[in-house]
C-alpha positions as CSV (number, residue, x, y, z in Angstrom):
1,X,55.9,47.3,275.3
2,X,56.3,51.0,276.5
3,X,59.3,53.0,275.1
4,X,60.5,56.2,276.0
5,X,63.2,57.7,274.2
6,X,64.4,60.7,272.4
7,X,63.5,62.5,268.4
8,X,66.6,64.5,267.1
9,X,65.6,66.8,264.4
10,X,68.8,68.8,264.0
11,X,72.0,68.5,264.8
12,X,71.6,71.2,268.2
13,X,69.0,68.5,269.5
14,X,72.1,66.4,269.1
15,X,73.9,68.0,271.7
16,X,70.9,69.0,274.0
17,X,70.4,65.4,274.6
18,X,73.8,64.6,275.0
19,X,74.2,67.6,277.6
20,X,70.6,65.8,279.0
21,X,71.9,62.4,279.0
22,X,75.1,63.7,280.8
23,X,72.9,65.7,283.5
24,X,70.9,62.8,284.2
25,X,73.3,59.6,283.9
26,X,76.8,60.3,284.5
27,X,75.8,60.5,288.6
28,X,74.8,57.0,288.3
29,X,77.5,55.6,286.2
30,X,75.6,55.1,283.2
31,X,77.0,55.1,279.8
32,X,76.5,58.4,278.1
33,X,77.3,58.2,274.1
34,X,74.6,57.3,271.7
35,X,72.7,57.9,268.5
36,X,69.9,60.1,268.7
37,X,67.0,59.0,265.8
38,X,64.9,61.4,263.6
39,X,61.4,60.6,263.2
40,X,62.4,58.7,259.9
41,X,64.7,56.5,261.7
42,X,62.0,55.3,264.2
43,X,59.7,54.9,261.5
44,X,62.2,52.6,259.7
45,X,63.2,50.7,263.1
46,X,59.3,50.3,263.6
47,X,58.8,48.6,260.2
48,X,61.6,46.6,260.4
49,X,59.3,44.4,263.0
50,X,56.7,42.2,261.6
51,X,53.2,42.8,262.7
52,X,53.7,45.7,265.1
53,X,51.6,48.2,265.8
54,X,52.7,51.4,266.9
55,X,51.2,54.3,269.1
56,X,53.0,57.2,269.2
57,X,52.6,59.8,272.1
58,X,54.3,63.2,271.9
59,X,54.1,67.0,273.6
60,X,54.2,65.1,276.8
61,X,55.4,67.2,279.7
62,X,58.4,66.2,281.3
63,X,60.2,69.0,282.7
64,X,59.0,72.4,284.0
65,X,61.0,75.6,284.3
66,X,64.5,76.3,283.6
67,X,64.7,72.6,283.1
68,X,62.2,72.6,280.3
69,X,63.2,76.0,278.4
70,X,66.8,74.5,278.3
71,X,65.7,70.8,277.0
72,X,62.5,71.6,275.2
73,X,60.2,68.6,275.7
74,X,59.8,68.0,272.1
75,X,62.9,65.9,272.6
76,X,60.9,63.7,274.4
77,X,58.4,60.8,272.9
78,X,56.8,57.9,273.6
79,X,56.2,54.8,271.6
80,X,53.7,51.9,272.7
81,X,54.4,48.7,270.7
82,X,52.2,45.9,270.5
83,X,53.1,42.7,268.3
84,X,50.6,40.0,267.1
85,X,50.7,37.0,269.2
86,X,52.4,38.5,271.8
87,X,51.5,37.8,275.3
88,X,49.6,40.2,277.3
89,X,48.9,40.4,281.3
């Protein structure tokens, strides 16, 4: 499983990706309120599932000029989640 989500490390990145989620959701109707997680939090999610095994991808690129000096991609990160037994194509 492939997820793409956000890292909060302050309370600022807070309410960049709110602004972000705003930007990029409200057009399409999508609900805008959440949680943002810390890098402890996912950890804790993470371990909280039996026998997964986690990849973790960050400093990806995901926005480029104005875009990317307003909503630094460090708010960005991956996760790629395999569990034992699970089925794979």
């Amino acid at each position: 499983m492939i997820i793409k989500d956000h890292l909060s490390c302050s309370r600022l990145d807070d309410l960049l990706l709110a602004a972000l989620d705003v930007l990029g959701n409200l057009r399409f109707g999508a609900q805008v309120s959440a949680d943002y997680l810390g890098a402890g939090q996912w950890s804790q999610l993470f371990d909280a599932v039996p026998g997964a095994r986690v990849t973790r991808f960050e400093d990806l690129s995901f926005r480029r000029g104005l875009m990317e000096m307003l909503f630094p991609d460090r708010l960005e990160l991956m996760f790629a989640l395999e569990l034992d037994g699970a089925a794979t194509a």
